[in-house]
N, C-alpha and C positions, 0 to 999 in steps of 0.2 A: 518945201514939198518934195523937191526931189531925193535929196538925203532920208526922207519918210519914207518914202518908196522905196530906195533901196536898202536899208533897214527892214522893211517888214518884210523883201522879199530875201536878204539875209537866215530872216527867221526862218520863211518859209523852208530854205533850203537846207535849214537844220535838222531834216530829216530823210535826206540820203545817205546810202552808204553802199560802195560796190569797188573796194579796191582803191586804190590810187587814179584818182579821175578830176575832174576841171567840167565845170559846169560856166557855162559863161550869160549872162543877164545885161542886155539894154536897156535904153530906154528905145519910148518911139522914135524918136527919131534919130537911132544910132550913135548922139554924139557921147551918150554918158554909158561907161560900160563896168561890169560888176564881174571877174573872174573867180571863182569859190573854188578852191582845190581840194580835197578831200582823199582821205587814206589814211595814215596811221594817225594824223593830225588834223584841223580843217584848219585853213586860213582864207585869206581872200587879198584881192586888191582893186584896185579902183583909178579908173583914167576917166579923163575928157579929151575927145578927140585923142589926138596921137600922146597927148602929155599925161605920165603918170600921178594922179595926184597922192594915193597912197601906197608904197609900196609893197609886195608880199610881205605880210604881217597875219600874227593868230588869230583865229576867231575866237572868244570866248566871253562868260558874264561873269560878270564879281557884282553879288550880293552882300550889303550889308552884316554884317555878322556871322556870313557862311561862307564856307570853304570856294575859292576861285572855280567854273568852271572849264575847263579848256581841255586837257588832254582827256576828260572822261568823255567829250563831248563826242557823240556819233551821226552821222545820218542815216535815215531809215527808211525812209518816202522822197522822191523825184517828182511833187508837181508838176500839171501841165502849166505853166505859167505863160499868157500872152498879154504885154501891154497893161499890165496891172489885173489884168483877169485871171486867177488861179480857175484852172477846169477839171477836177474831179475826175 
């Protein structure tokens, strides 16, 4: 459930864009944490508490039969995201 969440909120965040920036996502109760870096690339990384579990790595989708996509990939919109609640 947790890896769900921060997945879709991943996705969510696939649509910022504003320079070279770090957008950072919790959970509730601060131990699970989601860093999303963004600028000429997007990547992200992922800890629990103090321990990195994935390190700075690219964001991107590889679809069956089509072209990988990652360095096309931009962000456009910055969600208000609280707690699983996206706010418009």
């Amino acid at each position: 459930m947790k890896n769900k969440a921060l997945l879709t909120l991943a996705v969510l965040l696939c649509g910022l864009h504003a320079g070279a920036q770090e957008t950072t996502i919790t959970s509730p109760d601060g131990r699970i944490g989601m860093e999303v870096e963004y600028g000429s690339k997007l990547s992200y990384q992922v800890r629990f508490g103090s321990e990195t579990l994935i390190g700075l790595s690219p964001l991107g989708f590889e679809f069956v039969g089509e072209k990988p996509l990652g360095d096309s990939l931009i962000l456009t919109n910055k969600p208000d995201v609280k707690h699983g609640q996206v706010n418009d």
